[in-house]
C-alpha positions in Angstrom: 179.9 -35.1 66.5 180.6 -36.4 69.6 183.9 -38.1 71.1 185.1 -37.5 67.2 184.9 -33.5 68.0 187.0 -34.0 71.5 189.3 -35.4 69.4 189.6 -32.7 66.3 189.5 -30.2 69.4 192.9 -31.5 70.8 194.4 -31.9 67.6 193.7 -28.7 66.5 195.0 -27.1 69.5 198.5 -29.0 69.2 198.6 -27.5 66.1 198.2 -24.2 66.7 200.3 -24.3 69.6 202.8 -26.8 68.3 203.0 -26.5 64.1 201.3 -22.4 64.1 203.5 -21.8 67.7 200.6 -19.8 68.2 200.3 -18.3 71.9 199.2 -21.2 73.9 196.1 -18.4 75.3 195.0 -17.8 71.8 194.9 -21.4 71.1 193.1 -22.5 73.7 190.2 -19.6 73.5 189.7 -20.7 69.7 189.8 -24.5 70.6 187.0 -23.6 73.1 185.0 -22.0 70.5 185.5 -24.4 67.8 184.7 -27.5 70.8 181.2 -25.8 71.4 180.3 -25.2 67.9 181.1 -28.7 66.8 179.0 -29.7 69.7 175.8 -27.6 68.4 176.0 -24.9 71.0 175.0 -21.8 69.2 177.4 -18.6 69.2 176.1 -16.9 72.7 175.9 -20.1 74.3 179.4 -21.0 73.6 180.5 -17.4 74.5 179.3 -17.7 78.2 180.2 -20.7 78.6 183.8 -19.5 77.6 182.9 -16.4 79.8 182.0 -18.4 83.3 184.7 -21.2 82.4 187.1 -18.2 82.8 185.5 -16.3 86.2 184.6 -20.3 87.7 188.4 -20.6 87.3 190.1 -17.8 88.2 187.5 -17.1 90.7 189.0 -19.1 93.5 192.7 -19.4 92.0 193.1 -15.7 91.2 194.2 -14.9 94.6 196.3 -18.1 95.7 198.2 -17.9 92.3 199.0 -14.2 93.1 199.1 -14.5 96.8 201.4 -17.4 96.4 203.8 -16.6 93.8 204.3 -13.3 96.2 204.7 -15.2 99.2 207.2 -17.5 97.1 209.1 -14.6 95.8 209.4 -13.4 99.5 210.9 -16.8 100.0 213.5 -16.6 97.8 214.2 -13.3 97.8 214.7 -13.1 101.4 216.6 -16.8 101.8 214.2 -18.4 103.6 213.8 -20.9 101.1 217.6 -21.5 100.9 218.1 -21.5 104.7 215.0 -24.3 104.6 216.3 -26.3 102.0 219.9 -26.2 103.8 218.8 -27.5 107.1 216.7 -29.9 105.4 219.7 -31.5 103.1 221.8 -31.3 105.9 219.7 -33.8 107.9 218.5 -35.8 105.2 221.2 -35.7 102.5 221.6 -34.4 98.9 220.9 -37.9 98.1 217.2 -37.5 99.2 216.4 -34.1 97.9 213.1 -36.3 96.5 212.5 -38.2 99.4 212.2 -34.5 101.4 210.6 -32.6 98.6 208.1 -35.7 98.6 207.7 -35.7 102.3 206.9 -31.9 102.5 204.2 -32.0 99.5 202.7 -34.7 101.5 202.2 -33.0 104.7 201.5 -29.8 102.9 199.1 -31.6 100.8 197.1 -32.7 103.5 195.5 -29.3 104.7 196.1 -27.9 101.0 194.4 -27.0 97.9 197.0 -28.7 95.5 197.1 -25.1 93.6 197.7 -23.5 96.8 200.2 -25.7 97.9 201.9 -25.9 94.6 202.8 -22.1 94.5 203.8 -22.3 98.0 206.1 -25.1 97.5 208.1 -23.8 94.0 210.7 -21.7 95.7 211.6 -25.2 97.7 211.8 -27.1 94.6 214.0 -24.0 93.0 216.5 -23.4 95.5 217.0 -27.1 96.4 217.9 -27.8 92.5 220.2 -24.7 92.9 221.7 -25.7 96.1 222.3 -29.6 94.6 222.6 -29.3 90.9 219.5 -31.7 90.5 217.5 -31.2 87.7 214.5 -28.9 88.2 211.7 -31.3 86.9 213.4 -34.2 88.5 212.6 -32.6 91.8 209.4 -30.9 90.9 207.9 -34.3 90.0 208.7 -35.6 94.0 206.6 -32.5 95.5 204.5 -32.6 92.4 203.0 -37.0 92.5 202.6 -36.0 96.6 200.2 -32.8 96.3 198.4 -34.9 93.5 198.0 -38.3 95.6 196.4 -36.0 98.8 194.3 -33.8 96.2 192.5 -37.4 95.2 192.7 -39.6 97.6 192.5 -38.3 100.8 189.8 -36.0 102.5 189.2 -33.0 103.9 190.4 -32.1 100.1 186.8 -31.0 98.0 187.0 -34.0 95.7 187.2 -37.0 97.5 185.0 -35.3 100.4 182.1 -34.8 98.2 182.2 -37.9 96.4 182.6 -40.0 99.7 179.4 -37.9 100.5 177.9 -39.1 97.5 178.6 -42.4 98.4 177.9 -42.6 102.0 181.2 -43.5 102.9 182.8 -43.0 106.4 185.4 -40.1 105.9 187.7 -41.5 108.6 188.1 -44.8 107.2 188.1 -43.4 103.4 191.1 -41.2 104.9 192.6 -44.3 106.8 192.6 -46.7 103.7 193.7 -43.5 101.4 197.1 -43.0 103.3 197.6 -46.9 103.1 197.3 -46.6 99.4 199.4 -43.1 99.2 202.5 -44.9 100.4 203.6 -46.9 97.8 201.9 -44.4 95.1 204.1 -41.6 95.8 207.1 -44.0 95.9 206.8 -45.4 92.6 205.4 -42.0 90.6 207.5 -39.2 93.0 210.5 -41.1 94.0 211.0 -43.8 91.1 209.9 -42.4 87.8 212.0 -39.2 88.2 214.7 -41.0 87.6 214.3 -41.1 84.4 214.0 -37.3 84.2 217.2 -37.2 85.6 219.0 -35.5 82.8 215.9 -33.0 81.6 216.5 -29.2 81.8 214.2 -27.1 82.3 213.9 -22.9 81.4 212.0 -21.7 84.3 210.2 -18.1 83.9 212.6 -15.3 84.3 211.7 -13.2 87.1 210.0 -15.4 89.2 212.6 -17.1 91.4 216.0 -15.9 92.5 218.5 -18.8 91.8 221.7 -17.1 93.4 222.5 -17.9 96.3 223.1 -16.0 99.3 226.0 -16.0 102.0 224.8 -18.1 105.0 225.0 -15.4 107.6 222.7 -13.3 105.9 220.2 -15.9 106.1 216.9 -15.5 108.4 216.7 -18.2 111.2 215.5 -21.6 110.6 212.6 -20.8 113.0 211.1 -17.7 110.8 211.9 -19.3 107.6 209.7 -22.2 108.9 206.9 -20.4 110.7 206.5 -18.3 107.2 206.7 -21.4 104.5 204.2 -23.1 106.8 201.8 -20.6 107.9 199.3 -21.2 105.2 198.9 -25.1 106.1 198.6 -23.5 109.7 196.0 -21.6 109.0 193.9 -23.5 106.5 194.4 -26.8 108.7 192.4 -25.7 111.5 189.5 -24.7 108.8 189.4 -28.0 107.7 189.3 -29.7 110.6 186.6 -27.4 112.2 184.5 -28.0 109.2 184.2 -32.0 109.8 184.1 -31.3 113.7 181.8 -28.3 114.8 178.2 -27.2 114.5 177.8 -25.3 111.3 176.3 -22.8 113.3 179.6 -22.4 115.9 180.8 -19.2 116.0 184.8 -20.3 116.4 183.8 -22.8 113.1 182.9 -19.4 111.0 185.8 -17.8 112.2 188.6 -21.5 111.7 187.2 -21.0 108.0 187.3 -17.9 107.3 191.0 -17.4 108.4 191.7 -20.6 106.5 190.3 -19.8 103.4 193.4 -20.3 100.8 193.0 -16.9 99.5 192.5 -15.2 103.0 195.4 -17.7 104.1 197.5 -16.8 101.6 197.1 -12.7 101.3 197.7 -13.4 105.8 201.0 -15.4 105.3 202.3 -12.6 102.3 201.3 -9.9 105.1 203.6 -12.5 107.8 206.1 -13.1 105.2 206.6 -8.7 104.0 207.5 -8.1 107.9 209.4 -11.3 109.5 211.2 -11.5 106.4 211.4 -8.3 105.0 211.2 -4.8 107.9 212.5 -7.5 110.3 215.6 -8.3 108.8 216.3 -4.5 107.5 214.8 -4.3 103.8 213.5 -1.0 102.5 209.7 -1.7 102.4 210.5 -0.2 98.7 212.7 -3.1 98.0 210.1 -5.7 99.6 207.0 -3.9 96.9 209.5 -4.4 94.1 209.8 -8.1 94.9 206.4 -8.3 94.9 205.7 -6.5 91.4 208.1 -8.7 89.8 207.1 -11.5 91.0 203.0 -11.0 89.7 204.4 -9.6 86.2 206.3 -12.8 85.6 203.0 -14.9 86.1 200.8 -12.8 84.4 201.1 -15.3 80.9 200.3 -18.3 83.4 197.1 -16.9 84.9 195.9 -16.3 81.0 196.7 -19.8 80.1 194.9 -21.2 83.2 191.6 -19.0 83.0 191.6 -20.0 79.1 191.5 -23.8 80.3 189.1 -23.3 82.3 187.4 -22.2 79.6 188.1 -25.3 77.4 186.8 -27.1 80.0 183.8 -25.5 80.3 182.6 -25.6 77.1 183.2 -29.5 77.2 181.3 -29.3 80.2 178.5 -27.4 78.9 178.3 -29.1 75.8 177.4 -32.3 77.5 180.6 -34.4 76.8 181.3 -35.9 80.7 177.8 -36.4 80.7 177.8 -38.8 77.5 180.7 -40.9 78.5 179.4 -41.5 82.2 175.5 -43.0 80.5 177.8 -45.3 78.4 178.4 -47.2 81.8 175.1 -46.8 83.2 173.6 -50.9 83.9 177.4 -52.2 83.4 178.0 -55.3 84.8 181.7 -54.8 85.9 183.8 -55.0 88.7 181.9 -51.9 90.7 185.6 -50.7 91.8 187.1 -51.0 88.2 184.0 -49.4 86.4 183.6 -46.5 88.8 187.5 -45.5 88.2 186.9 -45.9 84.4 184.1 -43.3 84.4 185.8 -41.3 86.3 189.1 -41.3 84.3 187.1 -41.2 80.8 185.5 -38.0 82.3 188.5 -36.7 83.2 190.8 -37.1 80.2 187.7 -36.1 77.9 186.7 -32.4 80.0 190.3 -31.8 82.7 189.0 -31.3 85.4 189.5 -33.6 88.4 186.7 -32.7 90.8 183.9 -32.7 88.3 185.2 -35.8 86.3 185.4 -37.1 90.6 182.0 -35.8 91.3 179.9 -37.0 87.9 181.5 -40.4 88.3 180.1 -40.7 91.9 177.2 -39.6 91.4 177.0 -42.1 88.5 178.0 -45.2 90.4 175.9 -44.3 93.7 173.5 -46.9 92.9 175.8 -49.3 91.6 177.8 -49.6 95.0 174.1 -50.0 96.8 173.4 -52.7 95.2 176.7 -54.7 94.7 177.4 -54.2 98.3 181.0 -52.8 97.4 182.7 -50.7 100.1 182.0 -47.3 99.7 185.0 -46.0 101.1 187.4 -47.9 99.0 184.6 -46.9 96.2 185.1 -43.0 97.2 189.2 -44.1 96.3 188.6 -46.0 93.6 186.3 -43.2 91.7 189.3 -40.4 93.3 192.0 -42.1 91.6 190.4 -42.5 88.4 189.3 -38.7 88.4 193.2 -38.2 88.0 194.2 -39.6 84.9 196.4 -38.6 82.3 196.1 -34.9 82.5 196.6 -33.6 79.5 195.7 -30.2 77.8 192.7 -29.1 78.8 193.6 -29.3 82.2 194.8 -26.2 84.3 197.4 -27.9 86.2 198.9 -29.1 83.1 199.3 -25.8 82.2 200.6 -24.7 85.4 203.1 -27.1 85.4 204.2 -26.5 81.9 205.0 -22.6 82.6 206.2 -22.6 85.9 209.1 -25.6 84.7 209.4 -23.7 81.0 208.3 -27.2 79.7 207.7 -27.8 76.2 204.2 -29.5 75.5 205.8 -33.1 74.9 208.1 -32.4 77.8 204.9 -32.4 79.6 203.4 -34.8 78.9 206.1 -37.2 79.3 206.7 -35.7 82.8 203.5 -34.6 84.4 200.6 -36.3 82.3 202.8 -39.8 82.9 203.1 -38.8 86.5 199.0 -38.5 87.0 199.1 -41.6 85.1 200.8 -44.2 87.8 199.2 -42.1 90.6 195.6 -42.9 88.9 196.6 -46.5 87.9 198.5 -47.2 91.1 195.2 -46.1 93.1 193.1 -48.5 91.4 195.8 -51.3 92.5 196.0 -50.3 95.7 192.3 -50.0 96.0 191.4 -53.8 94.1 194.6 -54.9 96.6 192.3 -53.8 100.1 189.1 -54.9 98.5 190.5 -58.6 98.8 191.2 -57.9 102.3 
């Protein structure tokens, strides 16, 4: 079947989700099962593969989803997500709600899983619509283009470190030329194609965020409200640096990364977040656990549609589909920089996921950028940017972004999957724009 049976996959998972309005968890378990046995995988194959799709996903998201979506909760709940959003505005201006929402993805981004810092960045993206009127996905696109450009581009992040390994490339000068490139990228998809999303509304999940807002003097202090929003990129910053600097063997090196795991991070800053915000300000610790219950019920649906991605993604794994569209490039004579962002993009639209559409690419073009003598850094970039293209439904942060914002599945598309799209394509420009250089 081939590329045909990709394509009868995602059209019959549009239909049950949008013709059937089947449960978008359903739909996208049966689409995995239908994908492998189209693709010849026999019944128990396909089942594991669904199975470890599943635990491969949820594995390592499991505990920043629900670490996160406490700690934002606690946020909200508490004001500290108002009180940051006020102080910012104040400086910067309603006018520039994007241009901060941008800035603080960016910075977050930088030390960041982009699921960790998503979660940890929603209650700013709620309360600052509240607090200016601004449409929610308007906003949510700024913080949204930022955590996506530093996810690709830019090491210490897992992608574009282990394809800059793959490719012998010098990580500080793949980082250097990646910020270059990140400039303009986040300008044109975060702070120009929102506008028009301008006028989109959005249905958020109930239960998740507070949107009232509360009387300024019962607000924590900047400083706290700071200090907890920030505290995961504390902690998991120093991981990341200790992991490019120190000895494998160094004691403080075990201890940087363990502490900066995103799910130790994340349960550390919750734990932060239940006292400076919560017994330190005077609420009942009963009052703080109720927060906290609410807040995991209302996600419960999104971890279900993630870990089902991941298992549509999987079985297009398993089933040897990135693997076929990477050996249709192999002995290309193209532009090394072009062909190793199409491979990676084709890879990526065809099984979701960024990293291994980043990784299979690489390791693909490795010999290409020997012997063409192309830079392997901008290379690394090149291959980074195409790994995000045009997410689309078999991608878990599609999905993430779809329930979070209460999106419908063309609203998504037209908002997020159009988003990855300029930061992919402008990433190739940027990177054929320094390769003249």
């Amino acid at each position: 079947m081939g590329l045909f049976s990709v394509i009868l996959s995602v059209a019959l998972l549009l239909v049950l989700i949008l013709v059937l309005k089947l449960n978008a968890f359903i739909s996208l378990i049966i689409t995995a099962l239908f994908t492998g046995f189209t693709n010849g995988m026999e019944g128990i194959q396909v089942i594991k593969s669904v199975q470890i799709g599943i635990g491969s996903t949820m594995g390592p998201l499991v505990l920043v989803l629900g670490f996160g979506i406490m700690l934002g909760k606690l946020l909200t709940e508490s004001g500290a997500a108002q009180q940051l959003t006020r102080t910012m505005l104040s400086a910067f201006g309603a006018k520039r709600a994007k241009v901060v929402l941008a800035l603080t993805g960016f910075i977050v981004g930088l030390a960041m899983f982009y699921n960790a810092g998503f979660v940890v960045l929603l209650p700013l993206v709620f309360t600052m619509a509240t607090q200016t009127g601004l449409p929610v996905v308007y906003l949510a696109i700024a913080m949204a283009s930022s955590l996506s450009v530093t996810h690709g581009f830019l090491p210490p992040h897992p992608g574009p470190t282990a394809i800059a390994s793959l490719l012998k490339a010098n990580v500080g000068i793949t980082l250097f030329y990646g910020v270059i490139i990140a400039i303009p990228t986040i300008i044109v998809a975060g702070l120009i194609f929102p506008e028009w999303l301008k006028k989109w509304p959005s249905k958020p999940l109930f239960g998740i965020f507070n949107a009232a807002l509360i009387p300024e003097e019962r607000l924590p202090g900047f400083g706290i409200s700071l200090l907890c929003a920030t505290l995961p990129v504390l902690l998991i910053a120093p991981a990341t640096v200790a992991e490019l600097t120190l000895p494998a063997d160094d004691n403080l090196r075990k201890i940087l990364i363990f502490i900066g795991d995103p799910g130790v991070a994340m349960l550390l800053s919750v734990l932060a977040a239940v006292l400076l915000l919560g017994v330190f300000q005077g609420e009942k610790m009963k009052t703080i656990g109720q927060h906290l219950e609410s807040s995991v019920g209302a996600v419960a649906m999104i971890l279900l549609i993630i870990a089902s991605g991941g298992a549509f993604k999987q079985v297009l794994t398993d089933s040897g589909m990135g693997a076929k569209i990477a050996a249709l490039f192999q002995g290309s004579t193209w532009s090394p920089l072009f062909l190793g962002w199409l491979v990676a993009a084709l890879v990526r639209v065809t099984i979701g996921s960024a990293t291994v559409a980043g990784l299979m690419a690489g390791g693909i073009i490795a010999p290409v950028v020997v012997q063409s003598g192309a830079s392997p850094e901008l290379m690394t970039l090149s291959v980074g940017a195409g790994s995000l293209m045009f997410s689309h439904v078999n991608d878990t942060g599609f999905w993430m972004f779809k329930e979070y914002f209460g999106l419908t599945i063309r609203e998504t598309i037209l908002s997020w999957s159009l988003m990855e799209t300029i930061v992919s394509v402008m990433g190739l420009l940027g990177v054929l724009l320094l390769s003249v250089f």
